[in-house]
Residue, then its C-alpha position, 0 to 999 in steps of 0.5 A: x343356396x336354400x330353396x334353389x331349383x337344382x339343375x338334372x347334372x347337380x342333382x344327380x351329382x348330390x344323389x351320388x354324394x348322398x350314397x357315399x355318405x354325404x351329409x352335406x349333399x343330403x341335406x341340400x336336396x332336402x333343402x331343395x324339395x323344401x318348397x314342395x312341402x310348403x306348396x303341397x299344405x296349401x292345397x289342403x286348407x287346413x285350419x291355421x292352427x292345424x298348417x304348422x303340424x301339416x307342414x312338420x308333417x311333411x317335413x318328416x315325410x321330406x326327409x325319409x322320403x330323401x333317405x329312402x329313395x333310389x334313383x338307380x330305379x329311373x324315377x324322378x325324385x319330384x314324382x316319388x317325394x310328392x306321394x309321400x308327403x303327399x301321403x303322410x300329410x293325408x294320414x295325418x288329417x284323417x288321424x285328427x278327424x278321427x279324433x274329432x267328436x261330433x256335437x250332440x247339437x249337430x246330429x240329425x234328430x232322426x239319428x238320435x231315435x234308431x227306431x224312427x221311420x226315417x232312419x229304417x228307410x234310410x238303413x234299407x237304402x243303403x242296405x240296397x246299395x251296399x248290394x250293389x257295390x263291389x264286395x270289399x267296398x261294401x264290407x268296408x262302407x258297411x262297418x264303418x257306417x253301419x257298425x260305427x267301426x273306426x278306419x283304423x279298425x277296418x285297416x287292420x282287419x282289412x290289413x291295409x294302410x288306413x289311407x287306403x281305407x278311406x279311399x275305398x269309402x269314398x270311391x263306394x260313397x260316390x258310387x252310391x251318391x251316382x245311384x241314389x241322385x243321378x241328377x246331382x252326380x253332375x254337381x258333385 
């Protein structure tokens, strides 16, 4: 019974059940979409001792994602279920890496002397790229690269989902990398 693919007509018959109140019902599905939860932490490849707390992760996400789902609205649970754990897993790796400090012995010696030539021409290239970058992206690449502000920062001035946040800068990074190294967006 755990884990079985369930066929369209009991589905929608567990759904039915579940806004009627059934707890049984309720936790078959979860039980169902379980797998899912477990297939989405492997394509993260996140350290071993970091897959446990994924996995919990989306667990959780599983569960509300169940409880807050309508299927009066014609999607199919499949599509919205992924998303949101999906989702909730990505926020969590970026909560753990935000907490991460860079070691002293792996920074850049040029960014350790803000006043280096390097570092000045460095700032200018990406001062002309922010330029050129649509304004919400690089007010964003601006204050998390330039002004050392957290994502977390930039989502609640932005009023966005901090997901949302890293999204922009990787969009506005590679859109810099393609400007700055055309030959090499090929490999990227």
């Amino acid at each position: 019974m755990d884990d079985e693919r369930l066929s369209k007509s009991l589905e929608d018959r567990l759904w039915s059940e579940i806004k009627e109140g059934s707890d049984e019902a309720r936790e078959r599905i979860i039980l169902s979409y379980r797998p899912m939860v477990f297939w989405i932490a492997k394509k993260f490849r996140v350290p071993g001792d970091l897959y446990p707390d994924l996995v919990q992760e989306g667990m959780v996400a599983l569960i509300n994602s169940v409880d807050n789902f309508d299927p009066s609205r014609g999607f199919r649970f499949t599509t919205y279920g992924y998303y949101r754990v999906r989702g909730q897993m990505l926020n969590f790796i970026q909560r753990k890496e935000a907490k991460a400090p860079v070691p002293v012995e792996d920074m850049d010696e040029e960014l350790q002397d803000p006043f280096s030539p390097d570092r000045i021409d460095s700032l200018l290239d990406l001062q002309n790229g922010l330029d050129r970058l649509p304004e919400r992206e690089a007010r964003i690449l601006s204050e998390m690269v330039l002004q050392g502000k957290s994502a977390q920062e930039v989502a609640e001035r932005e009023s966005m989902d901090v997901s949302h946040v890293y999204r922009l800068r990787r969009k506005a990074l590679g859109w810099l990398r393609s400007w700055f190294f055309p030959d090499a967006t090929s490999r990227v």
